[in-house]
N, C-alpha and C positions, 0 to 999 in steps of 0.2 A: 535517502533512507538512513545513511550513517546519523546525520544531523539529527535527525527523528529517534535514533538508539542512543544517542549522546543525550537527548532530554530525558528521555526514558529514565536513562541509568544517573541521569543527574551529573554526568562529567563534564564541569565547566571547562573550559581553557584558562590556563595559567597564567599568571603576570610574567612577565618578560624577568629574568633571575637577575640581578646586582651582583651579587659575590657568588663564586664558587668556593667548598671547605674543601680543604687539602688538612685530614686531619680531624681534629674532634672538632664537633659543634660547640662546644661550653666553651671554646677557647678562642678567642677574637681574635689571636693573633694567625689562626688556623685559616681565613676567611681571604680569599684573594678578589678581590673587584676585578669585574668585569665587562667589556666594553659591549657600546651596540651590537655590534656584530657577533661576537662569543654570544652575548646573548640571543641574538635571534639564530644562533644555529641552534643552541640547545633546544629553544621553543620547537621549532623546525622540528628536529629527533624525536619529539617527546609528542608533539601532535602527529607523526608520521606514524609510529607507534600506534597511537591510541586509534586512526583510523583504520589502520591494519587487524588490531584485535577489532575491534568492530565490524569493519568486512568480511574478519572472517567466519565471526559470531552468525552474521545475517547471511553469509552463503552457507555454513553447516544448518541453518535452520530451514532455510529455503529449500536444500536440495534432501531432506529425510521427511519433510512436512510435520507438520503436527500431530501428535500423538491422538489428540482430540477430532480430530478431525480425520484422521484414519478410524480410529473406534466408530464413531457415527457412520461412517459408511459401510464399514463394517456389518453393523446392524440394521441398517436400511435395506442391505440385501438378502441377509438373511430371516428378515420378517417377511411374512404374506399376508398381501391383506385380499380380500374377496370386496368386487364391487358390483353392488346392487341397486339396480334405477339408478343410477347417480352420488349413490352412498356409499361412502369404505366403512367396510365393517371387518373391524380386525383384532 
């Protein structure tokens, strides 16, 4: 289901980061390289993240249902309908 809210909302996963800024953007010498491993932990943080908002997005939706779908039932119960020979007539 995460996967399935991930295409949804369009959130691709990242490319793995090369430098981290220590400092401003506009300034190169601001930019620290960094190794495989720095890099896959940050990926790591930042996808661990993203599936947590998503979790938690898809268990607060799950657990109050749909607004639409309450109303609809809503109104199914309190319409009457009268059935004759076979025919709802309402």
């Amino acid at each position: 289901m995460v996967q399935i809210m991930r295409q949804v909302c369009g959130m691709r996963k990242l490319p793995p980061p090369s430098h981290l800024v220590r400092g401003l953007a506009g300034n190169e010498g601001d930019y620290v390289p960094l190794n495989a491993e720095e890099s896959k932990k940050i990926v790591e943080e930042i996808e661990g993240s993203v599936e947590k908002l998503l979790s938690d997005a898809i268990r607060q939706a799950t657990s109050r249902g749909s607004p639409e779908i309450q109303d609809s039932n809503a109104s199914e119960s309190t319409e009457s309908s009268t059935l004759v020979k076979g025919k709802t007539i309402g």
